[in-house]
ROMAR-398331 format. One line per field, with one value per residue (C-alpha): residue number from 0; residue in three letters; x, y, z. Coordinates in steps of 0.25 Angstrom, whole numbers, m for minus. Example, Ala and Ser with C-alpha at 12.3 -4.5 7.8 and 13.67 -1.06 7.14 Angstrom:
<recs>
num = [0, 1] $
residu = [ALA, SER] $
px = [49, 55] $
py = [m18, m4] $
pz = [31, 29] $
</recs>
This chain:
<recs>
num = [0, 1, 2, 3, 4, 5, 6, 7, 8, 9, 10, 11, 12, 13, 14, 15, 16, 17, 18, 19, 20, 21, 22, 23, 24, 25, 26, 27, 28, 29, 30, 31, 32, 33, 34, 35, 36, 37, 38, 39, 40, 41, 42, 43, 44, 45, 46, 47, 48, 49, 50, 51, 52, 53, 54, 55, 56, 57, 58, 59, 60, 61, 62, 63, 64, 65, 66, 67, 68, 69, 70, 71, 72, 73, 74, 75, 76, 77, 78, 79, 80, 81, 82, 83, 84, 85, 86, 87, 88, 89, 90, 91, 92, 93, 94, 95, 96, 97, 98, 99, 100, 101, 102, 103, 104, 105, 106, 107, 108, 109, 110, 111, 112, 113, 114, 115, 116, 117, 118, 119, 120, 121, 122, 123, 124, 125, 126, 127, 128, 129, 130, 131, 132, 133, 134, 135, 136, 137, 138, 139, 140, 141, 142, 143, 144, 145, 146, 147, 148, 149, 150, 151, 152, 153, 154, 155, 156, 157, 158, 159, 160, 161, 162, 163, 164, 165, 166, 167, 168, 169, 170, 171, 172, 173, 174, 175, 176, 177, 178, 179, 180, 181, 182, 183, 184, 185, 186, 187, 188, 189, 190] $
residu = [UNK, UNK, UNK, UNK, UNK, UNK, UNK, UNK, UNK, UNK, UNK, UNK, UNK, UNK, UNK, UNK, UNK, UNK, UNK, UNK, UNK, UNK, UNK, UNK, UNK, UNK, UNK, UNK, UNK, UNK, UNK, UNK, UNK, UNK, UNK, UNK, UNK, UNK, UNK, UNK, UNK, UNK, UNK, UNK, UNK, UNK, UNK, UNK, UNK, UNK, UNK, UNK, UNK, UNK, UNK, UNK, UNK, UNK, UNK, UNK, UNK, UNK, UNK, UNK, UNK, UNK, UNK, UNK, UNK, UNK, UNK, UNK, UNK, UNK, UNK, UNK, UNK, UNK, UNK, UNK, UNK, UNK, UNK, UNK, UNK, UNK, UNK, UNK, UNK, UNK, UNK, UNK, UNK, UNK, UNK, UNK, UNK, UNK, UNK, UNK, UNK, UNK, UNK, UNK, UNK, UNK, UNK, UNK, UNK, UNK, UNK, UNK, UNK, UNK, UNK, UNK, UNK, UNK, UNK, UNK, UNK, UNK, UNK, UNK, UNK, UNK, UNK, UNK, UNK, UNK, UNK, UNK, UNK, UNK, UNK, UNK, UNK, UNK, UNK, UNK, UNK, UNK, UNK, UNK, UNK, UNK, UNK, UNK, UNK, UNK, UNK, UNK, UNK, UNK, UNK, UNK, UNK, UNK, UNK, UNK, UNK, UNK, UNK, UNK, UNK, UNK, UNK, UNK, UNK, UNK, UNK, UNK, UNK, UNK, UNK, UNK, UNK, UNK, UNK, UNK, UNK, UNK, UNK, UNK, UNK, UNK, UNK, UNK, UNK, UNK, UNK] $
px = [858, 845, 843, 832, 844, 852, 836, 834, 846, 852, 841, 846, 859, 851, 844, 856, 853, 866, 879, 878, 872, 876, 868, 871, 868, 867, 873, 874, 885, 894, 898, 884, 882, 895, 888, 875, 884, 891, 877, 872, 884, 881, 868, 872, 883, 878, 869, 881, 880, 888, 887, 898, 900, 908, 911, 906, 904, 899, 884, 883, 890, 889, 886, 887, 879, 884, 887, 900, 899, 894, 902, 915, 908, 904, 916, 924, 914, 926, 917, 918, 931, 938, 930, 937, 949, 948, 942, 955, 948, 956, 954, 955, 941, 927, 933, 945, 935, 925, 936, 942, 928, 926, 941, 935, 922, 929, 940, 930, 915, 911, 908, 916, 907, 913, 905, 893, 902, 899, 883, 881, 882, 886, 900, 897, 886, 896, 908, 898, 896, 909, 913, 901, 901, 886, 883, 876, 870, 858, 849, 851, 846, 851, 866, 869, 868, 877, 876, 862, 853, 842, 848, 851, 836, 832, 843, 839, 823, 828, 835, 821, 813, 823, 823, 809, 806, 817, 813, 798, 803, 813, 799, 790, 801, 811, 825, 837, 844, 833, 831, 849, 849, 861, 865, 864, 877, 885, 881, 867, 865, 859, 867] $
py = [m36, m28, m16, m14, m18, m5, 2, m4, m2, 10, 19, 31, 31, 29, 41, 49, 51, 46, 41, 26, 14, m1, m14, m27, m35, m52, m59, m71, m70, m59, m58, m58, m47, m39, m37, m33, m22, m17, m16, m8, 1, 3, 8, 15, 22, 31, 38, 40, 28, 15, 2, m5, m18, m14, m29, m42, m55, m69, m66, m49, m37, m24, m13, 1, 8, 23, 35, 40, 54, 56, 48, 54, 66, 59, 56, 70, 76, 80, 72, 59, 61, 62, 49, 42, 47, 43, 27, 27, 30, 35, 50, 50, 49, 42, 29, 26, 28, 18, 6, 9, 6, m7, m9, m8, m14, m28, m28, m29, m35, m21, m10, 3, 13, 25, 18, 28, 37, 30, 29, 43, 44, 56, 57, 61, 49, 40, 46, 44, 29, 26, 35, 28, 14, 14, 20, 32, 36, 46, 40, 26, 25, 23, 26, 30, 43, 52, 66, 71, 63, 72, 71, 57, 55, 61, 55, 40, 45, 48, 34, 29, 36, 34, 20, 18, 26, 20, 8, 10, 16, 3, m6, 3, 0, 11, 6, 9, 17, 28, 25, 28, 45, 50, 62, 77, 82, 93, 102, 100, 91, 79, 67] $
pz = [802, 798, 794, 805, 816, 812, 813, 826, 832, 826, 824, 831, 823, 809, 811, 815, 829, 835, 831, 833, 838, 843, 842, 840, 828, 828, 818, 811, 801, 802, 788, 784, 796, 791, 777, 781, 789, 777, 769, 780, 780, 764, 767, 781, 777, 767, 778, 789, 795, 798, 805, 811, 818, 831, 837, 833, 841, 838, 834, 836, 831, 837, 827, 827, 818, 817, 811, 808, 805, 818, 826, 821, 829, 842, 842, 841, 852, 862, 873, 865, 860, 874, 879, 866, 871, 884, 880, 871, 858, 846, 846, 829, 824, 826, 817, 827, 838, 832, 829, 843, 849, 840, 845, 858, 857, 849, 859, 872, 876, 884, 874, 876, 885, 874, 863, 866, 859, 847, 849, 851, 867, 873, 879, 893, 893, 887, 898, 910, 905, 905, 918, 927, 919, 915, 929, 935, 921, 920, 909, 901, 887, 874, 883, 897, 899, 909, 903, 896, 902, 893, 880, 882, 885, 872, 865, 869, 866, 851, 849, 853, 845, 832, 835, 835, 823, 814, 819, 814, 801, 799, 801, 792, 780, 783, 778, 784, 775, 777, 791, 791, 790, 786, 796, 790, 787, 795, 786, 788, 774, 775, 770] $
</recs>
């Protein structure tokens, strides 16, 4: 797996603008593919960011490519957390929620419609898809959207425009350790 996959295909999540991202990954060899993950993780994880492969199958993985740190606190919004609750997630932490959903994920073809929790989609976008199974939605994009059809709008126009900007900076040499920013802090310090 290359470098420019993650650039292609996780732009929005190098940059900081959301929590995570899926894609598939084709592979040959999967020893071979689960060393190039673990190299990635050396370089990644210094900037706050980590990649993960949810469930594999004869020839492609699904990879999450995420951030930790700010999936600990998607994850304690009381709107996200009582949808956990309600799909039957662990209520301890981000981690027990993030095995459960490889549990899940590893355990059945269909992906879990409360995954979008993980991706940065908004609880009541994420409820409504679950509530109307993919139906009566206001705007479709990056996600289906069922609450702030504005936002969303805005939102999916962003990922665009990261995408094609890191994209272009990936082709103009850029590597992907700077293309990976690591979020400012709390505190307002940059990391």
């Amino acid at each position: 797996m290359s470098d420019e996959t993650l650039v292609r295909f996780g732009s929005p999540t190098l940059a900081g603008l959301k929590t995570g991202n899926l894609f598939t990954c084709e592979y040959t060899d999967r020893r071979e593919l689960s060393d190039e993950i673990r190299d990635l993780n050396r370089r990644l994880v210094p900037k706050g960011l980590r990649l993960l492969p949810l469930r594999w199958s004869d020839r492609r993985v699904l990879l999450y490519l995420y951030r930790p740190e700010r999936l600990e606190k998607d994850l304690a919004d009381g709107d996200a957390r009582e949808l956990l609750k309600e799909e039957g997630y662990p209520g301890r932490n981000a981690e027990a929620c993030l095995v459960e959903l490889i549990r899940r994920l590893r355990g059945r073809k269909a992906f879990p419609h409360e995954i979008g929790l993980f991706l940065s989609y908004p609880p009541e976008d994420v409820r409504g898809f679950i509530r109307y199974g993919g139906r009566k939605s206001k705007l479709t994009g990056c996600w289906q959207v069922y609450g702030d059809a504005e936002n969303a709008r805005r939102t999916f126009e962003r990922y665009d425009r990261c995408t094609r900007i890191y994209c272009r900076r990936w082709s103009e040499g850029v590597p992907l350790t700077r293309l990976a920013v690591r979020e400012a802090r709390r505190n307002g310090a940059a990391g």
